[in-house]
C-alpha positions as CSV (number, residue, x, y, z in Angstrom):
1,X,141.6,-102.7,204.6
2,X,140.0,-103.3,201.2
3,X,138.6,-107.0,200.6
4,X,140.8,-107.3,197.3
5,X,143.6,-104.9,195.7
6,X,142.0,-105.9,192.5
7,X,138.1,-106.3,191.1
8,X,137.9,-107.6,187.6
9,X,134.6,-107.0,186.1
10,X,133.8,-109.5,182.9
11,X,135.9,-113.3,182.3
12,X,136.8,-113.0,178.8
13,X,140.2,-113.1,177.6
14,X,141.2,-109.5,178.7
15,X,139.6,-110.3,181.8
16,X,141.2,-113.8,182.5
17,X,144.6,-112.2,180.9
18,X,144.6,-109.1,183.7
19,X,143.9,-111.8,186.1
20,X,146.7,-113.8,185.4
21,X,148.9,-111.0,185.4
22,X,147.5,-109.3,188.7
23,X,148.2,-112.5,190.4
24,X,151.6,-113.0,189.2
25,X,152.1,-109.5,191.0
26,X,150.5,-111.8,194.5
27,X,147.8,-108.9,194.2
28,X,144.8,-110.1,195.8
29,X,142.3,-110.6,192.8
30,X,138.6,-111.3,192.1
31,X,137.4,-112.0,189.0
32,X,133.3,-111.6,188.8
33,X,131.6,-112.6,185.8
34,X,127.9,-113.1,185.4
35,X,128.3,-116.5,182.9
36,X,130.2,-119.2,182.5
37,X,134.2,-117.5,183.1
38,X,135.8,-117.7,179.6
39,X,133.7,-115.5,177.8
40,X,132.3,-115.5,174.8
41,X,134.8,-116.8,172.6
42,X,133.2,-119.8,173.9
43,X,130.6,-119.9,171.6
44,X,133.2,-119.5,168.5
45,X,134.0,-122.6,166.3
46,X,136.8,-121.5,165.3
47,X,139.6,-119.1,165.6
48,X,141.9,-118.5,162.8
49,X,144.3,-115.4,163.6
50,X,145.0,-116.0,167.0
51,X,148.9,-116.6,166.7
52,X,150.2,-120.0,167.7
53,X,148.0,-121.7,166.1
54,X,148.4,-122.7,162.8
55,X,145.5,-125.0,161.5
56,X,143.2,-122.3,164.5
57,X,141.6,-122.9,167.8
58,X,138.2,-123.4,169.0
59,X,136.8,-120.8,171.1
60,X,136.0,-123.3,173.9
61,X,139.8,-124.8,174.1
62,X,140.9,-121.7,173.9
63,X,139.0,-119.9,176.1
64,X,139.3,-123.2,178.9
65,X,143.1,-122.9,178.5
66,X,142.7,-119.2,179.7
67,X,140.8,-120.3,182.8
68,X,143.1,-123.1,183.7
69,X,146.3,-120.9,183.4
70,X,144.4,-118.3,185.5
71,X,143.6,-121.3,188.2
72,X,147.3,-122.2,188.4
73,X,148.2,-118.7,189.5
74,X,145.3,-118.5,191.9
75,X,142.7,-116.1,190.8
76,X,139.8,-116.7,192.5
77,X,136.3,-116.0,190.5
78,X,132.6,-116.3,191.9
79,X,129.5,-115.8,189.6
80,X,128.3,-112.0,190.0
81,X,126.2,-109.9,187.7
82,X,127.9,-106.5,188.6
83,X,125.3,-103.8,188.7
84,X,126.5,-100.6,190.4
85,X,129.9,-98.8,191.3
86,X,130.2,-96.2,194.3
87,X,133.2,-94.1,194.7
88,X,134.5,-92.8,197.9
89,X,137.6,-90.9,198.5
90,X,139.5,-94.1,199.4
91,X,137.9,-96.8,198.3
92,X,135.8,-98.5,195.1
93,X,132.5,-100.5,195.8
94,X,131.3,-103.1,193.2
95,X,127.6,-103.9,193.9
96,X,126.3,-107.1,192.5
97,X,122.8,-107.9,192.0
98,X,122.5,-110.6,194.8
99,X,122.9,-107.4,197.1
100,X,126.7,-108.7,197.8
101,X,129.5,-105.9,197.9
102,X,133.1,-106.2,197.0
103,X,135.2,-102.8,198.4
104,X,138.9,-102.8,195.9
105,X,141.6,-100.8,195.7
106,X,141.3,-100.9,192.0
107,X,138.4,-101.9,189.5
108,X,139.1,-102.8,186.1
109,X,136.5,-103.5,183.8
110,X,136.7,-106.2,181.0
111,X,132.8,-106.5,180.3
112,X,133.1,-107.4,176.9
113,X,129.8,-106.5,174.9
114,X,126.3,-107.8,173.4
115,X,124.7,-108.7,170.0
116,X,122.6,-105.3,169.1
117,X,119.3,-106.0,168.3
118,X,117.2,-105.5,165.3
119,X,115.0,-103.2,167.1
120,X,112.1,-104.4,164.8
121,X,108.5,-106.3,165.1
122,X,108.6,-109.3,166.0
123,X,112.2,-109.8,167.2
124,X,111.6,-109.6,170.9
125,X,108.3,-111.8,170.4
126,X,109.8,-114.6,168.4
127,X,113.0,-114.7,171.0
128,X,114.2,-118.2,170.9
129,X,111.3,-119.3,168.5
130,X,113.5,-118.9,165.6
131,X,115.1,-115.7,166.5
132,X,118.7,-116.9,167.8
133,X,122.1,-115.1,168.2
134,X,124.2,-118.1,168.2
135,X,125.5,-120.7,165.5
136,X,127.5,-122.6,167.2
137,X,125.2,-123.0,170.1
138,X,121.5,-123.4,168.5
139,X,122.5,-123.8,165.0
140,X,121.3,-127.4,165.4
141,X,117.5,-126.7,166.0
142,X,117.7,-125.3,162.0
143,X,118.5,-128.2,160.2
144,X,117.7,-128.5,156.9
145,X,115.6,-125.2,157.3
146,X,116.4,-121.7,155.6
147,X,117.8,-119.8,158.0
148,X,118.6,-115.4,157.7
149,X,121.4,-114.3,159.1
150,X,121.9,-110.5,159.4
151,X,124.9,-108.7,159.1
152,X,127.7,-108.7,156.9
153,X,130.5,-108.1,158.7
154,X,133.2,-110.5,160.4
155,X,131.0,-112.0,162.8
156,X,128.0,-112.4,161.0
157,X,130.1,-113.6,157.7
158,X,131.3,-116.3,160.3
159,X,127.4,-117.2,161.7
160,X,126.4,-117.6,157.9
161,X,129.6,-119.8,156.8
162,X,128.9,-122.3,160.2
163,X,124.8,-122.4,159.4
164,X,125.6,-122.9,155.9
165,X,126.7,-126.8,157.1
166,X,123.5,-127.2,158.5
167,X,120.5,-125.6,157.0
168,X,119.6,-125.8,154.0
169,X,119.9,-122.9,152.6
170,X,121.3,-119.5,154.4
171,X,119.9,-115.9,153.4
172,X,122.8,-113.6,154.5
173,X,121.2,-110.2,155.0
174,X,123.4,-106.4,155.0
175,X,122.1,-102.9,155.5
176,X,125.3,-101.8,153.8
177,X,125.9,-101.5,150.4
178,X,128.7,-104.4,151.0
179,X,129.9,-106.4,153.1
180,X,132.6,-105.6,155.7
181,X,134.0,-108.8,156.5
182,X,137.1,-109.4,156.4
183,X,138.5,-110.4,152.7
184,X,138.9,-114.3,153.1
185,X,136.1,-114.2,154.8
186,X,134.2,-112.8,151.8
187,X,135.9,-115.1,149.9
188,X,134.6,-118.2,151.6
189,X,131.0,-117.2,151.3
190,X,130.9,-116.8,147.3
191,X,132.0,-119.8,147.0
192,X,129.4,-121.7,149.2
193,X,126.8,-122.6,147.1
194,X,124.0,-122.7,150.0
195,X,124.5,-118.9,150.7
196,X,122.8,-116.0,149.2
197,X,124.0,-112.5,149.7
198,X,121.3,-109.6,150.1
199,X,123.2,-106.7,150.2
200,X,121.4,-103.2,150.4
201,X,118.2,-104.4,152.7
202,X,117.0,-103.5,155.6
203,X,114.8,-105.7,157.9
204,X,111.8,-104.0,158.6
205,X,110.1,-106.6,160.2
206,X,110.2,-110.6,161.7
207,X,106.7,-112.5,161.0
208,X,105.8,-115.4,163.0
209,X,102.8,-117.2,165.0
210,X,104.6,-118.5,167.8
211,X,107.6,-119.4,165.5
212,X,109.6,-117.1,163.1
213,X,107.6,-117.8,159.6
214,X,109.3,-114.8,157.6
215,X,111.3,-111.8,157.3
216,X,109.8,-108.7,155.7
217,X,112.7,-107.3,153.7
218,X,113.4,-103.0,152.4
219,X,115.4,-101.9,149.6
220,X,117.3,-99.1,150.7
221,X,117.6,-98.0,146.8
222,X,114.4,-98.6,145.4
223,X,112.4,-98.6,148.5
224,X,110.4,-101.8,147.5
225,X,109.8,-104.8,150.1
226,X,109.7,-108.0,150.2
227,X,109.1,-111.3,152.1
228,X,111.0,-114.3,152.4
229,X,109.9,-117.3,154.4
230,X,112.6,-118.5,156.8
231,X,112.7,-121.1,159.5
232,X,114.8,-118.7,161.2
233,X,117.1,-115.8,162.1
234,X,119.9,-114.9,163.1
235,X,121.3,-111.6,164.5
236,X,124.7,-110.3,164.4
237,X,124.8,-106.8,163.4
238,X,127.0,-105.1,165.6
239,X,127.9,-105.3,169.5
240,X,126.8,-102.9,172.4
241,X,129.2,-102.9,175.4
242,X,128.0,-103.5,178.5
243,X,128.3,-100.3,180.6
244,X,124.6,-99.2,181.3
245,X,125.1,-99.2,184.7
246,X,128.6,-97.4,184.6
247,X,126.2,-94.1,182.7
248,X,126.7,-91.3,185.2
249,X,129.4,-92.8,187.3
250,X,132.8,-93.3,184.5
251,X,132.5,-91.1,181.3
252,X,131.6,-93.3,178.3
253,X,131.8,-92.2,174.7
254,X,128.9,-91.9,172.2
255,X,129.5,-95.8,171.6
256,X,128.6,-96.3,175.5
257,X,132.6,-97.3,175.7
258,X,134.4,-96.6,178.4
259,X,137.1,-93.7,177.6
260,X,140.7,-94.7,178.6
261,X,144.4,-93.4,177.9
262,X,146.8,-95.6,176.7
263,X,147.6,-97.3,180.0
264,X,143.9,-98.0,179.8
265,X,142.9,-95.9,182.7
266,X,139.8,-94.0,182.9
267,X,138.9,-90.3,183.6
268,X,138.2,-91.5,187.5
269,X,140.9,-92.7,189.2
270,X,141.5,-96.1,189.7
271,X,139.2,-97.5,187.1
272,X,140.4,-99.2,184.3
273,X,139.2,-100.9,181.4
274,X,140.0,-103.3,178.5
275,X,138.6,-105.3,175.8
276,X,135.9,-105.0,173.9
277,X,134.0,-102.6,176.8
278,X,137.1,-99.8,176.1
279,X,136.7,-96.9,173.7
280,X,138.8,-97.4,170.3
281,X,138.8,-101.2,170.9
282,X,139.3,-103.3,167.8
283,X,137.4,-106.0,169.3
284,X,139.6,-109.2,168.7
285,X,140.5,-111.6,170.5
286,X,144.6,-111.2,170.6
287,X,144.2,-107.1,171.0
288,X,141.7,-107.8,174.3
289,X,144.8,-110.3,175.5
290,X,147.0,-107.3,175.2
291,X,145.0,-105.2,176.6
292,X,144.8,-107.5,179.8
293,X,148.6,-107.3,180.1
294,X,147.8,-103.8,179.8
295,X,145.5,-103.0,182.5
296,X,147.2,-105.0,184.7
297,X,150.4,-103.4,184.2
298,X,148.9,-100.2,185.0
299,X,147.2,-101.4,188.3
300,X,150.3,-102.7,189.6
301,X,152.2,-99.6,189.2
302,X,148.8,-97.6,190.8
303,X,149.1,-100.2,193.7
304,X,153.0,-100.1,193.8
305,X,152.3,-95.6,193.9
306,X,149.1,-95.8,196.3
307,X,151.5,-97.8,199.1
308,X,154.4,-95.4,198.9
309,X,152.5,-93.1,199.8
């Protein structure tokens, strides 16, 4: 007898959306998530194309609606950083990193992903001394400072837009030749006055004493650098999903994704994934929803098939 028909990995939206779903089905289901369950939409000020809501949603209502509707229907959740999975012939084992053990009928995995890092002097060393990830959640430690932001795409765009309200001047930094945010996104940021748009550089380097003091700056054309005093900086140039433990075990593409089929299974039976942590994922918030209903779907049937025979 397994302990649970269902293991969900990660309590984001596609997580929290399988769960509702599996439950509705009166599948036993666990939901193990390392943070706070909700995800991290949480950490969003604002969502604007979610549908439903017209004028948006902030990431923290939103997201606490998603754990209360997955209360109501019973999903149970504990606090677990999931850090192996053994296979057997009949079974799945989740190992958490507390040494506790969770044998399923099915896995699915709803991990989401993490900010990439710079991968440059200074950025590990000036962690949380002026090197920050989050807007919404530290933006308020940068007031009236300039403050970097790198990357030009959707979520960085966003990052720079929120700082914008509190430092006093933002420095939005892009590899790229442009940015690939999303157009009224773009749109936004020309016409903020406290924003300056660097396309075209790379960061080479973060320079600080104990506190982030500058960023040294290259210019992919012309190869010259340069260094600009900041208060801060913050990273958001990409995600990385979290599957580093899954490397061996579940095939993963070049991206580290994990590779699924349409019903969002994986090559190994009985795992599933969805959001973010799935190969080909656009990484929004309403497609990691649908991908929920998805995954659960598809485990329901797998359950429905597994007891027939």
């Amino acid at each position: 007898m397994f302990d649970w028909d269902v293991v969900i990995v990660g309590g984001g939206p596609a997580g929290l959306t399988a769960g509702v779903y599996s439950r509705r089905a009166n599948r036993r289901t666990l939901l193990l998530d390392k943070e706070t369950v909700g995800g991290y939409i949480r950490n969003i000020e604002l969502i604007e194309n979610y549908p439903g809501f017209t004028e948006g949603v902030s990431g923290a209502r939103l997201a606490a609606e998603m754990v209360k509707q997955a209360e109501k229907y019973g999903l149970q959740t504990e606090p677990g950083e999931v850090t192996s999975l053994e296979l057997f012939s009949d079974t799945r084992w989740v190992g958490c990193a507390n040494g506790q053990g969770f044998t399923t009928n099915i896995v699915i995995f709803t991990g989401g992903s993490r900010n990439k890092k710079l991968g440059v002097p200074g950025e590990e060393e000036l962690a949380g001394k002026g090197v920050f990830e989050c807007a919404f959640c530290d933006g308020g430690h940068y007031a009236d400072r300039v403050v970097a932001v790198c990357g030009g795409g959707d979520a960085g765009v966003t990052e720079a837009l929120y700082m914008a309200k509190i430092a006093s001047k933002v420095i939005l930094v892009e590899a790229m030749p442009e940015l690939t945010a999303t157009a009224v996104l773009r749109d936004r940021l020309n016409a903020d006055p406290k924003i300056e748009v660097r396309c075209g550089m790379m960061v080479e380097a973060i320079i600080g004493n104990g506190k982030v003091e500058a960023i040294e700056l290259l210019d992919a054309a012309s190869k010259k650098k340069e260094t600009l005093k900041v208060g801060g900086v913050l990273v958001h140039i990409g995600l990385d999903p979290n599957t580093e433990y899954l490397d061996g075990v579940v095939p993963l593409d070049s991206q580290g994704q994990i590779i699924v089929n349409d019903r969002m299974q994986a090559e190994v039976p009985y795992i599933l994934a969805a959001g973010d942590i799935r190969n080909g994922s656009p990484r929004q918030v309403v497609t990691a929803v649908g991908d929920g209903a998805i995954v659960a779907i598809t485990a329901q049937r797998l359950l429905q098939e597994s007891e027939v025979n």
